[in-house]
C-alpha positions as a Markdown table, in Angstrom:
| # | Residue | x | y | z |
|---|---|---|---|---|
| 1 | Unk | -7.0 | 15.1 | -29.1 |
| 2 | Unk | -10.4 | 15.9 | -31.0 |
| 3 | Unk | -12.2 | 18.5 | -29.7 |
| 4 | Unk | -15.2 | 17.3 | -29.6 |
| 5 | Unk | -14.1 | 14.4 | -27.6 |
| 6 | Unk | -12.6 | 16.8 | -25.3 |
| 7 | Unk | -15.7 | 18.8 | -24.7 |
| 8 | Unk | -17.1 | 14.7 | -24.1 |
| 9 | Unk | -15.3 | 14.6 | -21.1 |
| 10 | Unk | -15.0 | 18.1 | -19.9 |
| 11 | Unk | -18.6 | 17.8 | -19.5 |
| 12 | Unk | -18.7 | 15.1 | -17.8 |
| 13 | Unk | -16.4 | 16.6 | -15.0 |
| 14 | Unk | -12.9 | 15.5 | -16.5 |
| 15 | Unk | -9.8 | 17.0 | -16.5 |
| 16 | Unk | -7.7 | 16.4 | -20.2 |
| 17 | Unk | -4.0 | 16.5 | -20.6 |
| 18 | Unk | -2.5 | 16.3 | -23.4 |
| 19 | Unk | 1.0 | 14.5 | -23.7 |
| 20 | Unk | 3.2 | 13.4 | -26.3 |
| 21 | Unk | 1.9 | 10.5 | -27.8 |
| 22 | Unk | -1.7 | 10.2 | -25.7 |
| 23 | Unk | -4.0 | 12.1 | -23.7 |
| 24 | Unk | -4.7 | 11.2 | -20.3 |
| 25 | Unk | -8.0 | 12.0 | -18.9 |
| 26 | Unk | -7.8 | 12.7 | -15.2 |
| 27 | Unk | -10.9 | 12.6 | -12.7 |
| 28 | Unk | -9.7 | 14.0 | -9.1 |
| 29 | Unk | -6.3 | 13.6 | -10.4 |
| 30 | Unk | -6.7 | 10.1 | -10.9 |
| 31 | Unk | -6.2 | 8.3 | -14.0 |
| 32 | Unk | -9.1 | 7.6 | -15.3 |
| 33 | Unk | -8.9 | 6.8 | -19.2 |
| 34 | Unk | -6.0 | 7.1 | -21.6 |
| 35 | Unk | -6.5 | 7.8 | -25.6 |
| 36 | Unk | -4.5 | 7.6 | -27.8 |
| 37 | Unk | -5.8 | 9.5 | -31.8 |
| 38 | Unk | -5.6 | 7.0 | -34.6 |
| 39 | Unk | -6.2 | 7.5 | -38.2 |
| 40 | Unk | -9.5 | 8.2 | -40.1 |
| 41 | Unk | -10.9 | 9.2 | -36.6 |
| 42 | Unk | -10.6 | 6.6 | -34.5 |
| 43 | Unk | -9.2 | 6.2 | -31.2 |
| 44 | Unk | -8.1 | 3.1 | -29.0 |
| 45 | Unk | -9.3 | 4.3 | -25.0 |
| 46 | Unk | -7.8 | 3.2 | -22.1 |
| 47 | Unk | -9.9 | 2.8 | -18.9 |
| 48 | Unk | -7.2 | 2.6 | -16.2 |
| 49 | Unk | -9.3 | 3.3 | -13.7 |
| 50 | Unk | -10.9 | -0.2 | -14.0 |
| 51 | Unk | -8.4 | -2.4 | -12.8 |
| 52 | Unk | -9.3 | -5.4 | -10.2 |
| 53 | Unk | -11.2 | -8.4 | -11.5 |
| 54 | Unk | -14.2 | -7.7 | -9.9 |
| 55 | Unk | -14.6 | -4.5 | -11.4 |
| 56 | Unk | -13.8 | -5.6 | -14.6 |
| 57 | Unk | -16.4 | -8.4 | -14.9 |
| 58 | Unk | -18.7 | -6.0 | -13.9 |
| 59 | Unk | -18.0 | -4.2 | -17.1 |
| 60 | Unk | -18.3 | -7.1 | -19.0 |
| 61 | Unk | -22.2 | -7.8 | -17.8 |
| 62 | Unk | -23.0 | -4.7 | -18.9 |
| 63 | Unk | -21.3 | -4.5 | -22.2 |
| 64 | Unk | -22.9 | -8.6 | -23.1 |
| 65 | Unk | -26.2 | -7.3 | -21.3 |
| 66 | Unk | -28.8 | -9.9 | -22.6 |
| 67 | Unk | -31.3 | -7.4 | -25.3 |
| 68 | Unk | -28.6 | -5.1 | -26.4 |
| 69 | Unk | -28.6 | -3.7 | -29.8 |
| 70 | Unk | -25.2 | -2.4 | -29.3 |
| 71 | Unk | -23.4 | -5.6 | -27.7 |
| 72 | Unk | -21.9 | -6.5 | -31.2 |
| 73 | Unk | -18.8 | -5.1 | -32.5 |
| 74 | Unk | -16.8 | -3.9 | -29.3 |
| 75 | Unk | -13.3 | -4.4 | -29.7 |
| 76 | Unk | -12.4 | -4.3 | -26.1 |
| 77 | Unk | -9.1 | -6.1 | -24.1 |
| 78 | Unk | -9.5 | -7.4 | -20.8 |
| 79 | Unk | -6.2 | -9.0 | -20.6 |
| 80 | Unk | -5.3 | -5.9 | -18.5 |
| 81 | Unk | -6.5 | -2.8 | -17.9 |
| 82 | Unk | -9.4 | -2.4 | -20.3 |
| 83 | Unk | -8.9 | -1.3 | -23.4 |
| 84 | Unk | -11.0 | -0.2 | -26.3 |
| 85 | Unk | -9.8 | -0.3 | -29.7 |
| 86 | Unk | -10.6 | 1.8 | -33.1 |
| 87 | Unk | -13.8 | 3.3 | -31.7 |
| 88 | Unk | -15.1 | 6.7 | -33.2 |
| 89 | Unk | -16.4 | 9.8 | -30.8 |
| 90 | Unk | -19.8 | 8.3 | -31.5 |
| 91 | Unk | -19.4 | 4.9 | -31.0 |
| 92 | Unk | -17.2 | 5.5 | -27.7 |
| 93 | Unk | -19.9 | 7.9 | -26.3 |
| 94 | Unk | -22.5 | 4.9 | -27.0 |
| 95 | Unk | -20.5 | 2.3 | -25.0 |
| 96 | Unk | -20.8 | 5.2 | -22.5 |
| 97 | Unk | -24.3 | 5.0 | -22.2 |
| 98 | Unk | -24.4 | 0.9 | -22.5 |
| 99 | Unk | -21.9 | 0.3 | -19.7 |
| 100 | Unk | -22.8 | 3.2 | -17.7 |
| 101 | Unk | -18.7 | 3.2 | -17.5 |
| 102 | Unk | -18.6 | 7.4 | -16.3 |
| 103 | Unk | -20.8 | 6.1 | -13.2 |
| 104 | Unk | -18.2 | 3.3 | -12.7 |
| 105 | Unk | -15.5 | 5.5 | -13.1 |
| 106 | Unk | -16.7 | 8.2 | -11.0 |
| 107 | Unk | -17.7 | 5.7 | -8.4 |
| 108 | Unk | -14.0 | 4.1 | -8.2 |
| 109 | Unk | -12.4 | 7.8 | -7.9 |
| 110 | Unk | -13.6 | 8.0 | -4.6 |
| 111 | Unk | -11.6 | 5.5 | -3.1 |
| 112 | Unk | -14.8 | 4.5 | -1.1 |
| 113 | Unk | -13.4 | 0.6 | -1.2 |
| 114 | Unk | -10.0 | 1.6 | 0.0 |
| 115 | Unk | -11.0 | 3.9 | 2.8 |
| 116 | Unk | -13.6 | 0.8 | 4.0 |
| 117 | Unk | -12.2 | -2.1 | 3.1 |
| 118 | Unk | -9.4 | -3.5 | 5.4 |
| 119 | Unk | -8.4 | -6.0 | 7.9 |
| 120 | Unk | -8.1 | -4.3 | 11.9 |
| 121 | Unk | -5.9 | -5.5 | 13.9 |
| 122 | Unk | -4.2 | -5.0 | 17.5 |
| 123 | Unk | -0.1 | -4.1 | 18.3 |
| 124 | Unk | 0.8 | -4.3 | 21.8 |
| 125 | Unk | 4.1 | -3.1 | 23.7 |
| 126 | Unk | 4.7 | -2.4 | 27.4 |
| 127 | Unk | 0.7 | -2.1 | 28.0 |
| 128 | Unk | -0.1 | -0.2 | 25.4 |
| 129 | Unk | -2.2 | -0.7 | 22.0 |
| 130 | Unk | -2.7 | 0.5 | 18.6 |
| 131 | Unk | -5.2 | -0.5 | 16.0 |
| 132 | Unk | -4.2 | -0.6 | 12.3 |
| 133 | Unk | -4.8 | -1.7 | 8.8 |
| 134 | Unk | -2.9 | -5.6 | 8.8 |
| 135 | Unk | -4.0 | -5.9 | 5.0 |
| 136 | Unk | -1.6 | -2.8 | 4.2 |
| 137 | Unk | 2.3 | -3.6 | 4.3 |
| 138 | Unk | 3.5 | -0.1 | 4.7 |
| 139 | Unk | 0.9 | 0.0 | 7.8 |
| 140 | Unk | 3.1 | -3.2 | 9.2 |
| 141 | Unk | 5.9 | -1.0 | 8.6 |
| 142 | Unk | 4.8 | 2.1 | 10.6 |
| 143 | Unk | 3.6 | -0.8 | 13.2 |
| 144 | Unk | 6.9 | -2.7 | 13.6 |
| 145 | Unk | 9.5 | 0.5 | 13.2 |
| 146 | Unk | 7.5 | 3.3 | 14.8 |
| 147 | Unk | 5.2 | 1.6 | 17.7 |
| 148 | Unk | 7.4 | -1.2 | 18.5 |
| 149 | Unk | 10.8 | -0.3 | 17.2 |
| 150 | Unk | 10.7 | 3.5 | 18.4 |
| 151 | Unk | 12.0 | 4.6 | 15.5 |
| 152 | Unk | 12.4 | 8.0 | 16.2 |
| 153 | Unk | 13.6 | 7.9 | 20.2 |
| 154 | Unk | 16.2 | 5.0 | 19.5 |
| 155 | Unk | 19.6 | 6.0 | 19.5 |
| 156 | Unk | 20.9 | 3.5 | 17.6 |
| 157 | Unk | 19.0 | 3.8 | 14.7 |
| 158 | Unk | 19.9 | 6.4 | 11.8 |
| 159 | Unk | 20.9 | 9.5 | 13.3 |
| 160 | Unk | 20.3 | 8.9 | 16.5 |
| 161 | Unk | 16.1 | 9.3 | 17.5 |
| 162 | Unk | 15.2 | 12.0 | 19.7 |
| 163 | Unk | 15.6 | 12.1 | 23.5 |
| 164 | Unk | 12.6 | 12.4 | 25.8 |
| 165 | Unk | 12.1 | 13.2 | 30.0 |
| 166 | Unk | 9.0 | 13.7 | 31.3 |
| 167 | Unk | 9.7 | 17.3 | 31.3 |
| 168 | Unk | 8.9 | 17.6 | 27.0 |
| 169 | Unk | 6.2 | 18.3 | 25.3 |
| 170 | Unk | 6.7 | 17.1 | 22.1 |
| 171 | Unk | 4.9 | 18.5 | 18.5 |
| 172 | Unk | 4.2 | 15.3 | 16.2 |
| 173 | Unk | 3.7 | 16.3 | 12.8 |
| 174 | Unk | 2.0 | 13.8 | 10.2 |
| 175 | Unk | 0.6 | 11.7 | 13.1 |
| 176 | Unk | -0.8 | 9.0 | 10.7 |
| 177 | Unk | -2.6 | 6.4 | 13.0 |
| 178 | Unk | -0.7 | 7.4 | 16.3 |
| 179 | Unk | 2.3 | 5.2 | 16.3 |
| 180 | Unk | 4.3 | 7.5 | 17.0 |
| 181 | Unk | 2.1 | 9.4 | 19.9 |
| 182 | Unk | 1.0 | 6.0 | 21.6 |
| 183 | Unk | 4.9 | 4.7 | 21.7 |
| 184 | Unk | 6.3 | 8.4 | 23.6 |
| 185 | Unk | 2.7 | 9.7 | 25.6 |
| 186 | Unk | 4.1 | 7.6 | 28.6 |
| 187 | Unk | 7.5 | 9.2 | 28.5 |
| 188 | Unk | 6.6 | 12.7 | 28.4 |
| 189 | Unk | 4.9 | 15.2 | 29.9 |
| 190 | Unk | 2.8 | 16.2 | 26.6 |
| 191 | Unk | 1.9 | 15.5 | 22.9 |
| 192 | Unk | 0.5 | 17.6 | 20.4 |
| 193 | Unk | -0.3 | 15.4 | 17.2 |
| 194 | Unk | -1.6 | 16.9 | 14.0 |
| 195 | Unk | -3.1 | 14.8 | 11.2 |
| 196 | Unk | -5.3 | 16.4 | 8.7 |
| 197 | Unk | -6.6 | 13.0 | 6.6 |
| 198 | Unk | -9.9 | 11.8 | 8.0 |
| 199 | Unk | -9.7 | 8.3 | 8.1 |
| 200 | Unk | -6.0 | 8.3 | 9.9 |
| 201 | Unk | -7.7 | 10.8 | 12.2 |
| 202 | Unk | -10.4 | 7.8 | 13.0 |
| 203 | Unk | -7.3 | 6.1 | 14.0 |
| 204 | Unk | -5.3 | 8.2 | 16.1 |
| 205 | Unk | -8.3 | 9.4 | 18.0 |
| 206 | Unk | -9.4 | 5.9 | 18.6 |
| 207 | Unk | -5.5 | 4.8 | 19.7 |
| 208 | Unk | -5.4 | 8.0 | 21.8 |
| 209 | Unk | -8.8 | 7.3 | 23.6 |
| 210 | Unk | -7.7 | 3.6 | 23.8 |
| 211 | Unk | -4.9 | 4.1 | 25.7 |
| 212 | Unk | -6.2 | 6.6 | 28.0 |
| 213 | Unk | -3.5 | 9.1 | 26.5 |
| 214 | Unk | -5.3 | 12.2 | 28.8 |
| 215 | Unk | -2.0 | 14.3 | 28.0 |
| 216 | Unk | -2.2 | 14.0 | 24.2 |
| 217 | Unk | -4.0 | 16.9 | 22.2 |
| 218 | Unk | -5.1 | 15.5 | 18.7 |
| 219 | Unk | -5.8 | 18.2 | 15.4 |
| 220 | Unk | -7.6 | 17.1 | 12.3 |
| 221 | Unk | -5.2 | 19.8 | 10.9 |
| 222 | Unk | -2.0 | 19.9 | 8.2 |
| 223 | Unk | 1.1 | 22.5 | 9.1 |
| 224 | Unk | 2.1 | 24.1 | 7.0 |
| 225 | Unk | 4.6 | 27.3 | 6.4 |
| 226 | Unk | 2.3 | 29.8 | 5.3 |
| 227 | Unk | -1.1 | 31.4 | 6.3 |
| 228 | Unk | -3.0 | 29.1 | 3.6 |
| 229 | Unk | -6.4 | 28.2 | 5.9 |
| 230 | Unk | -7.2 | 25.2 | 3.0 |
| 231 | Unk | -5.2 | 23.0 | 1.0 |
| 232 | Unk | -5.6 | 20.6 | -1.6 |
| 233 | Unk | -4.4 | 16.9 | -0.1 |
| 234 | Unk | -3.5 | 14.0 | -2.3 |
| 235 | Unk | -4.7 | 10.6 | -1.2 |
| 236 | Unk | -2.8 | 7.4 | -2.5 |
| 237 | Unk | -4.1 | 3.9 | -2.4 |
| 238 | Unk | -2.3 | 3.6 | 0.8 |
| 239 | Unk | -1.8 | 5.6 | 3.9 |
| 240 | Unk | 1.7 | 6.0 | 3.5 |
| 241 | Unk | 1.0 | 7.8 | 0.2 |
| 242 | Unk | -0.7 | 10.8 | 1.4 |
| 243 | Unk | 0.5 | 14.2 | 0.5 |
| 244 | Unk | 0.6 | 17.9 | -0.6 |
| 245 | Unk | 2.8 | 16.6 | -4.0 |
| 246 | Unk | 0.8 | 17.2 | -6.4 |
| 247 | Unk | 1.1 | 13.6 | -8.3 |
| 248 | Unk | -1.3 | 11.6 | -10.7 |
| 249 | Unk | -3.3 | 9.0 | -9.8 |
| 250 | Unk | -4.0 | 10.0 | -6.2 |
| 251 | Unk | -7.2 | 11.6 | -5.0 |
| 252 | Unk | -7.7 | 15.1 | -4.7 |
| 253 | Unk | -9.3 | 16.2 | -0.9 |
| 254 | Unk | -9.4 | 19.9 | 0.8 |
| 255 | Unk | -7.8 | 19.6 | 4.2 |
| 256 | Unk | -7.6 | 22.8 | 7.1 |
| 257 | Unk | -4.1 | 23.8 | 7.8 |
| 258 | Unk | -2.7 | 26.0 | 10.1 |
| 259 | Unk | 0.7 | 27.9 | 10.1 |
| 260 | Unk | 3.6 | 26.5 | 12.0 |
| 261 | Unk | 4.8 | 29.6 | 14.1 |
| 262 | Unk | 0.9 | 29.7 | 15.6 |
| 263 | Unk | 1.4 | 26.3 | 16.8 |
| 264 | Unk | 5.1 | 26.6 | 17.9 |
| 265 | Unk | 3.6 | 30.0 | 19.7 |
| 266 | Unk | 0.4 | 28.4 | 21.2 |
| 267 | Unk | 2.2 | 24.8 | 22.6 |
| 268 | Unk | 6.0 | 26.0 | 23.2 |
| 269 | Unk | 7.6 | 22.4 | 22.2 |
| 270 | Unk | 10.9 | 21.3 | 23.3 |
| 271 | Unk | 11.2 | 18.1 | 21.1 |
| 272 | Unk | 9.5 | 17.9 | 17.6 |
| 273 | Unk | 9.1 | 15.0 | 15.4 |
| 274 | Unk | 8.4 | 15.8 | 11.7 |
| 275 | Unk | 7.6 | 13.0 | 9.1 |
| 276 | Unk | 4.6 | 14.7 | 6.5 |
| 277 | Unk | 5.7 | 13.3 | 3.0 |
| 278 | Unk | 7.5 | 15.4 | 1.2 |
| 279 | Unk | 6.6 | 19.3 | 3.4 |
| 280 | Unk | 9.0 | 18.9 | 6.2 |
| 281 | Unk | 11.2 | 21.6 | 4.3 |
| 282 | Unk | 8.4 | 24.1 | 4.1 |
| 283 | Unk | 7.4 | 23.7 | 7.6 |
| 284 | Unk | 11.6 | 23.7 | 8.7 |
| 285 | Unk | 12.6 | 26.8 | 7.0 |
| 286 | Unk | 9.5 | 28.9 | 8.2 |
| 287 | Unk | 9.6 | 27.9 | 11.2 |
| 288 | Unk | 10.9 | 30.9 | 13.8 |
| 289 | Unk | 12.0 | 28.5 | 17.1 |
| 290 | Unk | 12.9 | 25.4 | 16.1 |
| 291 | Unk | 12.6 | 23.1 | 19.6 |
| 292 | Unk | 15.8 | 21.6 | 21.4 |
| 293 | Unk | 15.2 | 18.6 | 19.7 |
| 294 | Unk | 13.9 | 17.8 | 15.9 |
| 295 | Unk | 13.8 | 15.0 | 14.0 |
| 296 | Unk | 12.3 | 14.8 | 10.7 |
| 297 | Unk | 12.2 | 12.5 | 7.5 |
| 298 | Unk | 12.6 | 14.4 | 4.0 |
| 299 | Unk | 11.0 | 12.7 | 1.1 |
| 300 | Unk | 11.9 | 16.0 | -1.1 |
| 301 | Unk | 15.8 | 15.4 | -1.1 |
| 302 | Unk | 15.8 | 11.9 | -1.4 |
| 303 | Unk | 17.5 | 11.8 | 2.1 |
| 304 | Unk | 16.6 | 9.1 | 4.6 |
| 305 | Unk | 16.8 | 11.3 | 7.9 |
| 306 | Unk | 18.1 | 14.5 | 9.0 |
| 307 | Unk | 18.2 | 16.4 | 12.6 |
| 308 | Unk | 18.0 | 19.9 | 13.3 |
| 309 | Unk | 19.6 | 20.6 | 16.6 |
| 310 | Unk | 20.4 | 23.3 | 18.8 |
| 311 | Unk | 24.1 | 24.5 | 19.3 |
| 312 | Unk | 24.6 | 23.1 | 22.1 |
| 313 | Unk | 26.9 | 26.8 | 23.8 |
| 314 | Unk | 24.5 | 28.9 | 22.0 |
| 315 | Unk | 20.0 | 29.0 | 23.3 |
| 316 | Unk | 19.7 | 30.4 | 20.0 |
| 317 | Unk | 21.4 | 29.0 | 16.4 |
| 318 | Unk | 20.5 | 25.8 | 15.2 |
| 319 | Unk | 22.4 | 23.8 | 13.0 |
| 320 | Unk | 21.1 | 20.5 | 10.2 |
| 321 | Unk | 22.6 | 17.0 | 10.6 |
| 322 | Unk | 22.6 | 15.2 | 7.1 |
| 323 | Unk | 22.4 | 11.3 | 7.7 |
């Protein structure tokens, strides 16, 4: 891409990277434009970033504002995402300025209308609640399997789910919004639940307090397998997408961590339930004592449940059950 055009968006906080055929300009590691380099200097821009039709129409006031000298001659698509054809450097840092489109953009990458904007609703089993998103279908999910369907303590399901006495404490490891924690604190004697995103954290601490969980311990905190104090988080559009994979288009956040061993050392767990998109393996293999009991869901090896278990003649070995 031109340099100048690249020193246009550096400035402005942008990250550029170049691929094959177009350059995608990244705010946040979101996707915020696309260009693609014509001839003679001209370039059609993709905003990507702009997507619903509010947002969108918002974009069109601005660029028919009522006493512009520059509202003629814009060659822009609406049909889908926005897209702006055969504009030079100059011309493209105009429309800029017109539209105000960098605040736009810069507004939209933080995710201030996802995080805010959703529909709360109630679940209740055997005397117990748990708030959560109803306007999110992967939230239903999480609902219906984990808080209702006890996913992981069912035996009939996948591998078998873990077994719990009210002698366990059990280590719950990507907590999310507490289903998980509000379905077992009943069962067992206690929980430790570690969730590092804020928002979920809201959640799980309002569930916990809800249900007068007294013997659940709750940490704003990832796990992770090494000593890294801070770590950058990736935030998709939904709650089920939140992770330490580094992918596009999902928002880049510093969360605490803390190593596994210290909170295997600190808590002694005898059952651990592991489900943190995509690092279970990282937290698995560095992990000195694995519990009696561990179930955890592996996004990394495109496998849809595994156990680690303890032999059951031996205090010591474990061995890994591949569904």
């Amino acid at each position: 891409m031109d340099k100048k055009l690249v020193e246009f968006f550096e400035k402005k906080e942008f990250e550029v990277v170049e691929k094959k055929t177009t350059t995608q300009v990244l705010i946040q590691n979101l996707l915020a434009f696309s260009v693609r380099e014509k001839k003679g200097g001209l370039f059609d821009i993709s905003i990507n970033i702009v997507k619903d039709e509010e947002e969108k129409e918002k974009l069109r006031k601005r660029i028919n504002r009522e006493g512009s000298s520059e509202n003629e001659g814009w060659n822009i698509d609406f049909e889908k995402t926005p897209l702006l054809h055969n504009v030079t450097i100059s011309r493209f840092e105009a429309f800029c300025k017109q539209t105000k489109l960098i605040a736009q953009v810069k507004r939209l990458s933080e995710f201030r209308e996802v995080q805010s904007d959703f529909t709360l609703a109630v679940a209740e089993k055997d005397g117990k609640t748990l708030k959560w998103r109803s306007n999110l279908p992967t939230e239903k999910h999480i609902v219906d399997a984990v808080f209702k369907g006890s996913e992981y303590t069912h035996r009939s399901v996948g591998l078998g789910g873990l077994t719990l006495t009210k002698k366990d404490v059990v280590l719950d490891l990507g907590g999310n919004i507490g289903a998980f924690t509000c379905d077992i604190f009943d069962k067992v004697k206690k929980v430790i639940v570690f969730e590092p995103e804020d928002v979920n954290y809201e959640f799980l601490s309002t569930n916990i307090e809800d249900n007068g969980a007294k013997n659940v311990v709750a940490h704003k905190q990832a796990v992770v397998g090494n000593d890294d104090k801070v770590r950058d988080f990736y935030l998709g559009k939904a709650p089920y997408y939140y992770s330490f994979l580094v992918k596009h288009n999902r928002k880049r956040v510093p969360v605490e961590c803390v190593n596994i061993n210290e909170v295997m050392e600190k808590y002694k767990p005898t059952k651990m339930k592991v489900d943190i998109e995509g690092s279970e393996w990282e937290v698995l293999i560095n992990c000195k004592d694995f519990p009696g009991e561990t179930l955890a869901l592996r996004e990394t090896l495109g496998l849809g449940a595994y156990a680690i278990r303890r032999v059951p003649y031996a205090p010591q070995p474990s061995y890994l059950v591949v569904e």
